[in-house]
Each structure stands twice: as structure tokens, then as C-alpha cells.
Steps between C-alpha positions, in 0.01 A plus 500: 500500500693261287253249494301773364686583189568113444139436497414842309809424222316111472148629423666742237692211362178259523354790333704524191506146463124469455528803251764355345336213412144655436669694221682185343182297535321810292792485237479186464117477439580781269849376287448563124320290248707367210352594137330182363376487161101350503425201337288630201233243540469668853480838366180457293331315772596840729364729207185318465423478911609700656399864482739657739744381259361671218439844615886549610749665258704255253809586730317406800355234332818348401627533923175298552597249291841476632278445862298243408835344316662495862225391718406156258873463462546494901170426656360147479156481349353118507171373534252282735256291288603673189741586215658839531439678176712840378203759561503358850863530570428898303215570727694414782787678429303803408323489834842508643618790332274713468452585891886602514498614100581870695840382625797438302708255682195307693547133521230244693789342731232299739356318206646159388206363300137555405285208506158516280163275586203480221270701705453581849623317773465449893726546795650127480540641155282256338299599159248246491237527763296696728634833674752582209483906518842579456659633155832603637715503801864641568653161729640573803689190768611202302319652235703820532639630106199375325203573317192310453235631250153410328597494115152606470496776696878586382329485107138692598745783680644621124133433324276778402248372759749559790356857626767644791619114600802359375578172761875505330576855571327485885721158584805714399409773661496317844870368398586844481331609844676202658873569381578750790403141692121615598222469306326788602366717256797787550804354265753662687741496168257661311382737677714844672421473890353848502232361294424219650282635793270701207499178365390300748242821609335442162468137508338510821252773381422357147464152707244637756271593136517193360379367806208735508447432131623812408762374252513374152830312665478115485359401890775301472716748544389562886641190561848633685736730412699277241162414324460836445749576336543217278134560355548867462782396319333310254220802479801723426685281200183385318208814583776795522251769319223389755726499762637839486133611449391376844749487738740775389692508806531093547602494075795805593610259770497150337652759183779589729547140701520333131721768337214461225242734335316225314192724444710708258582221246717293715735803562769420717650724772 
């Protein structure tokens, strides 16, 4: 009987200790984001490429700003075969912020650095070559809290010729999925658990069309779960309208996992 309620009382107390620390671990992913004033030389290149950027409110705008401000202040940005210019440490930024625009005190604390290559790049991440297909990639072992992305791809993502893709956005996006520690396609800090089963009901469905070519979704997309939803991500931030207009019920859930309604200029929730 007493070994019983000694082993009962330690599973409690194991219990509370993993709760315990969940909850600190989501606070501290989550601590507020000093006010930083933007450089101005940063702000025109935001107003001229980026058009998430320009469809928010000047307030909103202005929190943006103070984003971008943070993340170039405390992430590393440095380049591989090239000279980091401002747009690319904007773009960058940007791509970062906008994915987590929907929360107030968000902060990427499983990023150290991005790194950028010219163009696209292979899996001994080498850009010059045969088999370079790769534009981004979130690094995980002794690669773990960096980024590695094609500049090109990063640049083409916030040009009028980028359609629903946006590489930028889609590498964040899998930062975000892995910060509960799995990169799964169900970030568990995002996203209430009694949502998460529709969620992951929905992906499985919309999946199963693009693989019968029923889809206007990227094939790319039926790649796994996390693939999923970092390219119905980008859909979501740079095709909202068309979005919406398709897939009602996937837009109302990437709406509610995002906190965003970017289909009614940029509104946030």
C-alpha cells in the first residue's frame, strides 16, 4: 500500500515537473520583444518589396518595423560566396516575421544565424555543380540553430513573378513547426490541441488530392506532413484572396494557426 502512494505521489511530481518546464520553455520562446527603431535605409527597401508590408495599417506597420529591427539586430545574417547586401538582410528578416507577425511576444529562440548561397545548392551544401536543388533548409545536428538559403530563391520569393512560393517564408515556417522539438507539420505552440486532430484530418485529405491531381496545391506539398504545411504557408501569405477562394476550410485553419487574416488587407487577429 505504501509503496503505492510513494510511486503514485512520484509520477504526480514527475508530472508537474515536465509541465513545469513545458510552460517555462513556452514563455521563454514567447518573452517580449524590445521596441527598436528601423534603420530608415531598411524601411524603404521594406516599402518597395515587400507587399505584406504595405497592405498593414501604419500602426502595424511601425510593430513590423520594430520586428525586423530585432531579428537583424540579434540574428546573424552572413554570406557563402557573396557580399550580404541590406535588401537581403530585409528579405530575410521579413520572411522571419511575417509567419509569427500574429503573435505579440514571438521570438525565433532555435535560430543563431542564417547563412545565404548565390543560388541553389546540394546536400554537401555546395553551389557549384551538379545535383544543387536545394533553396533552403532549417539545420538540424551540428548544424542545429541555423539557416541556409538560396539568395536567389530568397530574392524571386518577394518578386512579382513569385505566384504562391515564397522559399523565405516556407524555411521559417519549418523553424516554427520544429520549436515544440518535432518538425512535423502540427506546431504544437501554435496551434490549441483540440484543433490539431481537424488539422491533421485536413492535411491528410487535401494531401490524398494533390496526389490524384486534384489540387492547385504545389505536389510538393505531399511530401510529409511538415512539407505541407510549410508550402501552404507560403500559398497563404503571398495568394491569400486565391486561397480563401479554394480551400475555404484549409484558409480558416492556417487563418486561425497564424492568428492572421491576410486575405483582408493583412488584418491581424
Amino acid at each position: 500500500m505504501m509503496s503505492s502512494f510513494i510511486l503514485i505521489t512520484t509520477f504526480v511530481l514527475l508530472a508537474l515537473g515536465v509541465a513545469a518546464y513545458l510552460i517555462f520553455k513556452k514563455r521563454k520562446a514567447a518573452r517580449p520583444v524590445p521596441t527598436q527603431a528601423l534603420n530608415p535605409g531598411y524601411k524603404t527597401l521594406l516599402q518597395q518589396h515587400v507587399g505584406y508590408y504595405q497592405k498593414l495599417t501604419a500602426p502595424n506597420q511601425q510593430r513590423f518595423e520594430s520586428l525586423v529591427a530585432d531579428f537583424i539586430t540579434n540574428v546573424r545574417i552572413e554570406g557563402v560566396g557573396l557580399e550580404v547586401s541590406d535588401l537581403d538582410r530585409v528579405l530575410v528578416a521579413a520572411s522571419a516575421v511575417i509567419p509569427i507577425f500574429g503573435y505579440q511576444e514571438w521570438r525565433y529562440t532555435n535560430l543563431t544565424n542564417v547563412i545565404l548561397y548565390p543560388d541553389t545548392f546540394n546536400n554537401d551544401f555546395q553551389f557549384e555543380g551538379d545535383s544543387r536543388n536545394i533553396m533552403g533548409m532549417v539545420g538540424s545536428g551540428y548544424m542545429n540553430g541555423q539557416m541556409l538559403l538560396s539568395r536567389a530563391a530568397l530574392h524571386k520569393g518577394f518578386s512579382s513573378q513569385s505566384g504562391k512560393q515564397n522559399t523565405g517564408i516556407h524555411e521559417f515556417v519549418h523553424l516554427l513547426d520544429k520549436s515544440d522539438g518535432a518538425t512535423d507539420g502540427v506546431p504544437e505552440y501554435l496551434l490549441a490541441h483540440e484543433y490539431a486532430k481537424p488539422w491533421l484530418q485536413m492535411m491528410h485529405q487535401e494531401i490524398s488530392r494533390i496526389e490524384r491531381g486534384h489540387s492547385d496545391i504545389d505536389p510538393y506539398a505531399a511530401t510529409n506532413e511538415a512539407e505541407f504545411l510549410a508550402v501552404v504557408a507560403e500559398y497563404f501569405f503571398e495568394k491569400p484572396e486565391q486561397l480563401q477562394q479554394k480551400h475555404p476550410e484549409l484558409y480558416a485553419q492556417l487563418s486561425r494557426l497564424f492568428a492572421q487574416n491576410p486575405a483582408v488587407e493583412g488584418e491581424i487577429k
